[in-house]
Backbone as CSV, one residue per row, in Angstrom:
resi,resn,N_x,N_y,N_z,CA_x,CA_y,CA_z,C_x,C_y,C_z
1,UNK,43.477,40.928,-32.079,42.542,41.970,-32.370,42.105,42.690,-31.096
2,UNK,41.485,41.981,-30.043,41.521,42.740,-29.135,42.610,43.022,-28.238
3,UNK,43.747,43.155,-28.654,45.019,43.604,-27.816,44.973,44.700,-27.868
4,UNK,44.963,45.398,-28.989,45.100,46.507,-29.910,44.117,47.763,-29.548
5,UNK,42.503,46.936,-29.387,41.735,48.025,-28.582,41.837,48.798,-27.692
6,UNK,42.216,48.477,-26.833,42.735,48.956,-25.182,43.234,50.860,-25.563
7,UNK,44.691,50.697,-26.066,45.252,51.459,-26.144,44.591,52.324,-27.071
8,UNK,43.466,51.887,-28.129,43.071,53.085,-28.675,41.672,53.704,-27.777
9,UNK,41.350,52.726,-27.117,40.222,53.589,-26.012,41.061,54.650,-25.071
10,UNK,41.975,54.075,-24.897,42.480,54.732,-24.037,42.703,56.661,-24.475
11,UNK,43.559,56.181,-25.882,43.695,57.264,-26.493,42.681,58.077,-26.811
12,UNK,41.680,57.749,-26.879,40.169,58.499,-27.378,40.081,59.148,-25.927
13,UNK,39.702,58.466,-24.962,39.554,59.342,-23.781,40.012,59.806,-23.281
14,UNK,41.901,59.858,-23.223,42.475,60.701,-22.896,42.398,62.117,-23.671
15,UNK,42.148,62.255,-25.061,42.146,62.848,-25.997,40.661,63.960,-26.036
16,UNK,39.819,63.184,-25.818,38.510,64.089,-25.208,39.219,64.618,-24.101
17,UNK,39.520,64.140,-22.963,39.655,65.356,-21.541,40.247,66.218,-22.106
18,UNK,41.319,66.388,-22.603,42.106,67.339,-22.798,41.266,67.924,-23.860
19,UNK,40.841,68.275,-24.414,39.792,68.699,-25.294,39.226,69.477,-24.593
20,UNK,38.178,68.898,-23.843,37.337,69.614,-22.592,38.079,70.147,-22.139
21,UNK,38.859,70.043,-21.309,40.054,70.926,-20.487,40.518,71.718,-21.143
22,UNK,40.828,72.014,-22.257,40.918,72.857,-22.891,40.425,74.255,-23.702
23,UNK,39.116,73.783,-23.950,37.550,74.201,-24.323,37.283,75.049,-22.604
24,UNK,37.138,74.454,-21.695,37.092,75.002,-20.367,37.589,76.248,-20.039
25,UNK,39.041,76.218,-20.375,40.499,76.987,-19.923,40.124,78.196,-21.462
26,UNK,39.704,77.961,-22.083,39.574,79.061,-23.168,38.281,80.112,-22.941
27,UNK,36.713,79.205,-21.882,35.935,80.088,-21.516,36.371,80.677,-20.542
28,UNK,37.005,80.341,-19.978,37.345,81.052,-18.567,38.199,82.205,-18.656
29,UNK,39.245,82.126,-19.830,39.616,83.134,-19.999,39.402,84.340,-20.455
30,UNK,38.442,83.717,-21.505,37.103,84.638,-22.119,36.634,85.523,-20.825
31,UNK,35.938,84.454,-20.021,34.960,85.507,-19.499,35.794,86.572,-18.601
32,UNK,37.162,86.129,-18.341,37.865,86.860,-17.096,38.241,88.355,-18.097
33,UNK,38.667,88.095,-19.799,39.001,88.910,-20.506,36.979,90.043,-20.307
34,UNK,36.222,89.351,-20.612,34.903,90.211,-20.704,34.436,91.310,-19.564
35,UNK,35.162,90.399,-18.075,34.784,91.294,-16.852,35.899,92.582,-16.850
36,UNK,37.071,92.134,-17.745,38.019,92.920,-17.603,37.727,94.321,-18.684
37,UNK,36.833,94.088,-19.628,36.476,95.137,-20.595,35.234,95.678,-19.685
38,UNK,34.213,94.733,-18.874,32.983,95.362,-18.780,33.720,96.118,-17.603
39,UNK,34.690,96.186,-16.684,35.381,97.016,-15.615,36.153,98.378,-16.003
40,UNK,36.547,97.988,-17.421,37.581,99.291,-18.133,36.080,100.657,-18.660
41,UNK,34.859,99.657,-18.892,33.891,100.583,-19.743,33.378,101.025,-18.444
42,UNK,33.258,100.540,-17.230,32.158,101.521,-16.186,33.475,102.919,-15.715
43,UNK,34.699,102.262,-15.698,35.684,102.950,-15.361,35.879,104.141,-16.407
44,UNK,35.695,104.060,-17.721,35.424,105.044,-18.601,34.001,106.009,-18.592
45,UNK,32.892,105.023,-18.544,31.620,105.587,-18.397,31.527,107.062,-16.915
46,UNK,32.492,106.304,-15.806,32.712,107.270,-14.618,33.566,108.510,-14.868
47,UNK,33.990,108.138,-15.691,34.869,109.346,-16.092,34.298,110.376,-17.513
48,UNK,33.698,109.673,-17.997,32.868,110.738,-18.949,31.997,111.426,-18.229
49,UNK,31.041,110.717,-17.632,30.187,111.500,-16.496,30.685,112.548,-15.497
50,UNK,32.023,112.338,-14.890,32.797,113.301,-14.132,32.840,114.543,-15.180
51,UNK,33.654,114.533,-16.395,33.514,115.692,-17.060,32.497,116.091,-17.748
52,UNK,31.503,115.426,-17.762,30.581,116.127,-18.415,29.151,116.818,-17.249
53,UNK,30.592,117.269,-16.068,29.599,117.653,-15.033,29.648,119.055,-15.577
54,UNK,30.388,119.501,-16.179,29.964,120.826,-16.682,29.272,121.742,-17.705
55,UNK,28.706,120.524,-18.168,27.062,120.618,-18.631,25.853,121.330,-18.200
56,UNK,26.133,121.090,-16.734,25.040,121.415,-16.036,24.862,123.279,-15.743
57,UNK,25.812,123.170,-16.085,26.218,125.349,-16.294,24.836,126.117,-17.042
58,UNK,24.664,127.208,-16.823,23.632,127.543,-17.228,24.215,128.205,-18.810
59,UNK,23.047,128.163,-19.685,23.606,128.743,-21.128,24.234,129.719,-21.120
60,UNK,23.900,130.768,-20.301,24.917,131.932,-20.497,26.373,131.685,-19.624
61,UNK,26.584,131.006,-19.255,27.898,130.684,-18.688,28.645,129.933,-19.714
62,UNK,27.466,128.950,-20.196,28.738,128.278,-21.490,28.837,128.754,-22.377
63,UNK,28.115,129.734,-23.250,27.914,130.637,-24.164,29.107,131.491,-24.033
64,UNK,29.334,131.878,-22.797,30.257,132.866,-22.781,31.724,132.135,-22.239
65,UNK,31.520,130.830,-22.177,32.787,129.887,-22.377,33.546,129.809,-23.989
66,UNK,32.403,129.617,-24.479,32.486,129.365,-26.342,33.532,130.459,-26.760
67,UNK,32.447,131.768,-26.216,33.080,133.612,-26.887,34.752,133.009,-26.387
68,UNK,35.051,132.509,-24.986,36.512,132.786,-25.009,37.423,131.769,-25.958
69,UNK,36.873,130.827,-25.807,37.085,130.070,-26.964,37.729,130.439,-28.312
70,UNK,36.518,131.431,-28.739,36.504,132.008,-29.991,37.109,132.766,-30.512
71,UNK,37.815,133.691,-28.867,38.604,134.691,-28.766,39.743,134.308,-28.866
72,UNK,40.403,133.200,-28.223,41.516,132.600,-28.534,42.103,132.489,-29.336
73,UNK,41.215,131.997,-30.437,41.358,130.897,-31.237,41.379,129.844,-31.424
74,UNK,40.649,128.975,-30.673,40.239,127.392,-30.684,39.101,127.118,-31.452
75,UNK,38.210,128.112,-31.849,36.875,127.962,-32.352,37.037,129.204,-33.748
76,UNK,36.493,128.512,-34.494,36.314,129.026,-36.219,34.968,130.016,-35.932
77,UNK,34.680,130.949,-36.903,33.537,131.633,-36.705,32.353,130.697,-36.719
78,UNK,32.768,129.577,-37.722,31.679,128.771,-38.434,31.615,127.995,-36.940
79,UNK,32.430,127.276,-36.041,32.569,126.423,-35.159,31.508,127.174,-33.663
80,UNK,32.351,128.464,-33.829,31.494,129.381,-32.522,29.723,129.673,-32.635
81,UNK,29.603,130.007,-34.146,28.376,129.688,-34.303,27.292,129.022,-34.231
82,UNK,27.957,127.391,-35.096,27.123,125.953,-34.517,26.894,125.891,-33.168
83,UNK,28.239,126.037,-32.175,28.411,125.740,-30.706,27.298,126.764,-30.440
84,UNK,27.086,127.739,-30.426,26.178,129.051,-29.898,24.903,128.341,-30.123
85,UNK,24.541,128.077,-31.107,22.737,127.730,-31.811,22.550,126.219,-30.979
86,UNK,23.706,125.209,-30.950,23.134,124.291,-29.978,22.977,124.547,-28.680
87,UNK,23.948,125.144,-27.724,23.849,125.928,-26.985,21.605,126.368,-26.376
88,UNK,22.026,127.185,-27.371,20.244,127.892,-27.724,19.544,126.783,-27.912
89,UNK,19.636,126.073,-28.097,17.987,124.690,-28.804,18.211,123.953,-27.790
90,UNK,19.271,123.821,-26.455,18.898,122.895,-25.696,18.503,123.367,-24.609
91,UNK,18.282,125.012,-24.293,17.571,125.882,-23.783,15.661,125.644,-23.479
């Protein structure tokens, strides 16, 4: 009877480490995957901010960005309109 023990202690605790070691190796990858999204979003966030430096234009400059727009044809009457009135309300 006690011959038999040995080898199943053994097995139990070998069986936990690797468990843990395993459990370990899965946060770590986690978190390396999380720094790797929170690095892609500031890297995106920098780049929305870069283009949306032309915001800072005064209304009649973007207003009269829209008209060429409109003139083109990239913008619907209905589209040039909305764009115009927000334009105006953030005035």
């Amino acid at each position: 009877m006690f011959g038999r023990r040995r080898p199943l202690v053994r097995a139990a605790v070998v069986g936990g480490a690797a468990y843990h070691i395993g459990k370990r190796n899965a946060q770590n990858q986690q978190a390396q995957q999380d720094q790797a999204d929170a690095d892609q979003a500031e890297q995106d966030d920098q780049a929305t901010a870069g283009s949306k430096g032309g915001q800072s234009k005064s209304p009649a400059d973007r207003i009269t960005e829209l008209q060429h727009l409109h003139d083109s044809g990239a913008l619907t009457d209905e589209e040039f309109a909305k764009a115009k009135q927000k334009v105006i309300a953030e005035m």
